[in-house]
SEKE-614780 format. One record per residue: residue number from 1; x, y, z of N, C-alpha, C in turn. Coordinates in Angstrom, 3 decimals, padded with zeros to 6 digits. Layout:
residues N
site num->NUM&nu->X&nv->Y&nw->Z&cau->X&cav->Y&caw->Z&cu->X&cv->Y&cw->Z
...
end
This chain:
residues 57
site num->1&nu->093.676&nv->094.641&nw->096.004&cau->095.018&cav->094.304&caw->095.601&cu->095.830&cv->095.591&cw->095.636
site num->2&nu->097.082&nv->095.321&nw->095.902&cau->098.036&cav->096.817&caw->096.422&cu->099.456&cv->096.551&cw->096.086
site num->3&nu->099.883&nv->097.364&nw->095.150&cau->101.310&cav->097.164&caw->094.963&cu->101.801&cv->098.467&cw->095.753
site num->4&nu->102.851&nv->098.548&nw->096.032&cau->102.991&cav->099.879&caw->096.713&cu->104.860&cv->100.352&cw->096.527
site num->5&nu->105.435&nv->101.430&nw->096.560&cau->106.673&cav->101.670&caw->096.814&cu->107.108&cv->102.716&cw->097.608
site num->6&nu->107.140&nv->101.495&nw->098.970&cau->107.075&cav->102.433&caw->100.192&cu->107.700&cv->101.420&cw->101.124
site num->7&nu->107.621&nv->102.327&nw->102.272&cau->109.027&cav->101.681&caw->103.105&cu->108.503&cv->099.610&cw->103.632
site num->8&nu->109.188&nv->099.582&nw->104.397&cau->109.408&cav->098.034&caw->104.159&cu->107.489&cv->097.382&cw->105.351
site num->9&nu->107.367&nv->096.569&nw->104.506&cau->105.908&cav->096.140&caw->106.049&cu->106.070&cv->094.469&cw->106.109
site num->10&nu->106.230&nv->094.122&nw->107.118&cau->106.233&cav->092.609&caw->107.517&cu->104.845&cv->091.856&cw->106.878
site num->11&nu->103.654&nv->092.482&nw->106.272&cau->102.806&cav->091.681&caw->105.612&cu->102.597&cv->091.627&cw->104.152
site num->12&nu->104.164&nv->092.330&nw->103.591&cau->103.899&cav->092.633&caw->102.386&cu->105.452&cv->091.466&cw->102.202
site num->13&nu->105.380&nv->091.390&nw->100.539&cau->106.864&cav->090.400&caw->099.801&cu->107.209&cv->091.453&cw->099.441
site num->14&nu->108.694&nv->091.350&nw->099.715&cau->109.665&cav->092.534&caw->098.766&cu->110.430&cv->092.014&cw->097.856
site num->15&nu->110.046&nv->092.995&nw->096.668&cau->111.087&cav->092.472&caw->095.614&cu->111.288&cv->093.340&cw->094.570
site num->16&nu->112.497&nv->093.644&nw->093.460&cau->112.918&cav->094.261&caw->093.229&cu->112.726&cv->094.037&cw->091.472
site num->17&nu->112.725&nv->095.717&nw->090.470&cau->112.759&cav->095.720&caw->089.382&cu->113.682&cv->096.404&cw->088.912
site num->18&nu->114.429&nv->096.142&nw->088.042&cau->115.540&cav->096.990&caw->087.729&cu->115.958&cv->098.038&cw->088.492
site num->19&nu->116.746&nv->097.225&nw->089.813&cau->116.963&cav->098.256&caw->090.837&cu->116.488&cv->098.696&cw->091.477
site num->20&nu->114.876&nv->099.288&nw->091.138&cau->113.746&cav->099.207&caw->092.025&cu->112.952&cv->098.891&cw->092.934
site num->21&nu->113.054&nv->098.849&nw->094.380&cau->112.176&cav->097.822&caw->095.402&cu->110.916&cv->098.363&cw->095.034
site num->22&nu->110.034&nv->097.107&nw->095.593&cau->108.863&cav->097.557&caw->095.266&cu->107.662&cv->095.797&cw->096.233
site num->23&nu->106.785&nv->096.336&nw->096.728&cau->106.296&cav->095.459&caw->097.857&cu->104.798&cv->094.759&cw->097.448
site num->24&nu->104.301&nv->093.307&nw->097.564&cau->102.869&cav->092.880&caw->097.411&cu->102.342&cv->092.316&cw->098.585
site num->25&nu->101.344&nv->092.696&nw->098.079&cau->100.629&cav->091.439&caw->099.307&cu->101.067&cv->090.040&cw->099.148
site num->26&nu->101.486&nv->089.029&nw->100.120&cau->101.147&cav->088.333&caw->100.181&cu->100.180&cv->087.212&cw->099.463
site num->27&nu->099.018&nv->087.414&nw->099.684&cau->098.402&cav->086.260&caw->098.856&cu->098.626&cv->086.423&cw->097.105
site num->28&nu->099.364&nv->087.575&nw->096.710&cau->099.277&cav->087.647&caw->095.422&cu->100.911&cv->087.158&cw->094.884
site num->29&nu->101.468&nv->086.219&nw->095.445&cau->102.886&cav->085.868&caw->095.339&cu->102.605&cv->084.897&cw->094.025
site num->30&nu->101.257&nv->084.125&nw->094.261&cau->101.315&cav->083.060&caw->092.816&cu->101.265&cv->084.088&cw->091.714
site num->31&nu->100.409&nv->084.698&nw->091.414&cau->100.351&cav->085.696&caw->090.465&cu->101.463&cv->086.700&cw->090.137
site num->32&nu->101.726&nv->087.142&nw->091.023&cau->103.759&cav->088.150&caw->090.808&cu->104.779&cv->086.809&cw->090.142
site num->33&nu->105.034&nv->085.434&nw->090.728&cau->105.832&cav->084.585&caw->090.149&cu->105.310&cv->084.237&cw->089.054
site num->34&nu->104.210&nv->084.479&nw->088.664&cau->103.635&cav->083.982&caw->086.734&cu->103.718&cv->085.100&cw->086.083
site num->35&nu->104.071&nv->086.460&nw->086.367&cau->104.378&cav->087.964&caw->085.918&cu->105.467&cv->088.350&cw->085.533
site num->36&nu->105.479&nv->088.871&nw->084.284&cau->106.410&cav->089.860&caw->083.617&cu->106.364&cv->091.053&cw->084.510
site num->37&nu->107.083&nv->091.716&nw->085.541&cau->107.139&cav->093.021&caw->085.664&cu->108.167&cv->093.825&cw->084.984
site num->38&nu->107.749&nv->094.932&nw->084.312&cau->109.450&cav->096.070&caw->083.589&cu->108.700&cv->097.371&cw->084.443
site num->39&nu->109.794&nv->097.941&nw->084.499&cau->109.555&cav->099.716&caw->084.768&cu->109.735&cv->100.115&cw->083.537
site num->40&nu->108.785&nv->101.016&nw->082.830&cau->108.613&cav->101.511&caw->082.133&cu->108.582&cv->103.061&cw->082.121
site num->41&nu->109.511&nv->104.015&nw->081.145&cau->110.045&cav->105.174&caw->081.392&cu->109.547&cv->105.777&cw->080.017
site num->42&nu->108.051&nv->106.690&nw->079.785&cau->107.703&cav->107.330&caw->078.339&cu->107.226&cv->108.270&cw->078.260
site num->43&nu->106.712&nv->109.064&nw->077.488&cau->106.470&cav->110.187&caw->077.055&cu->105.632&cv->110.585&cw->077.883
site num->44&nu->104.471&nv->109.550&nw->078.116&cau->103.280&cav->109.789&caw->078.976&cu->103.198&cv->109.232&cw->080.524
site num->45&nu->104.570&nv->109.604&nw->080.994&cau->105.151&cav->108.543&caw->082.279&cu->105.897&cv->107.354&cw->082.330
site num->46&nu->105.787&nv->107.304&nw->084.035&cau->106.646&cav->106.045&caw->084.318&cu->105.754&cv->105.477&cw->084.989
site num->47&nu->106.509&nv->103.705&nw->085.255&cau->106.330&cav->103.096&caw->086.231&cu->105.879&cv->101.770&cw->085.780
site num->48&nu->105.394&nv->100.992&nw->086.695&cau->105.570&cav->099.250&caw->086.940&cu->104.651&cv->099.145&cw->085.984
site num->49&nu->105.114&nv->097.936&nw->084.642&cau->103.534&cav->097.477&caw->083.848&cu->104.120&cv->096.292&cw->084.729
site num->50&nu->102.727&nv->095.252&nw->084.419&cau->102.570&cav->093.663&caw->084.833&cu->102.095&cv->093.126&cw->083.087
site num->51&nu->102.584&nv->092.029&nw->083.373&cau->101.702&cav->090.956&caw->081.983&cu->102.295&cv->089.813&cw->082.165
site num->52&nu->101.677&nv->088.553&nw->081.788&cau->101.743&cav->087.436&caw->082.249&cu->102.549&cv->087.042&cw->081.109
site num->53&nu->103.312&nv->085.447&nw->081.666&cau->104.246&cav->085.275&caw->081.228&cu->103.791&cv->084.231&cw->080.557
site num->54&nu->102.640&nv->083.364&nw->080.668&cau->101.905&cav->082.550&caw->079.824&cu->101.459&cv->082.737&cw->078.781
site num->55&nu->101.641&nv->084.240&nw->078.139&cau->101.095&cav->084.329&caw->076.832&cu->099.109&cv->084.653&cw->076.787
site num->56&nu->099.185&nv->084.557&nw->075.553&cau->097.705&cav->084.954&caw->075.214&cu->096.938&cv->086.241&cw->075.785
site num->57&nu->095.373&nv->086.569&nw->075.999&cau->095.000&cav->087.886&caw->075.931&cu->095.171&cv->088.435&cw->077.080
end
């Protein structure tokens, strides 16, 4: 599995986070549309969390 933020590839989905492009594979489109993505900016870095939008662990 590969998230990546890099220039554009015809086998990847592009899509964007607060302004941010940012590219998946393909087969992982069900899983990105059931996902919370934020960019996250802290003490100990940045960058993309994921967590599901269904709740629980």
């Amino acid at each position: 599995m590969s998230m990546a933020l890099e220039e554009p590839d015809d086998n990847l989905v592009s899509a964007e986070c607060q302004g941010i492009p940012f590219q998946y594979e393909k087969p992982l489109q069900s899983f990105v549309e059931d996902t919370k993505i934020d960019y996250v900016k802290t003490f100990w870095g940045e960058g993309l969390t994921m967590r599901s939008n269904g709740g629980g662990c």
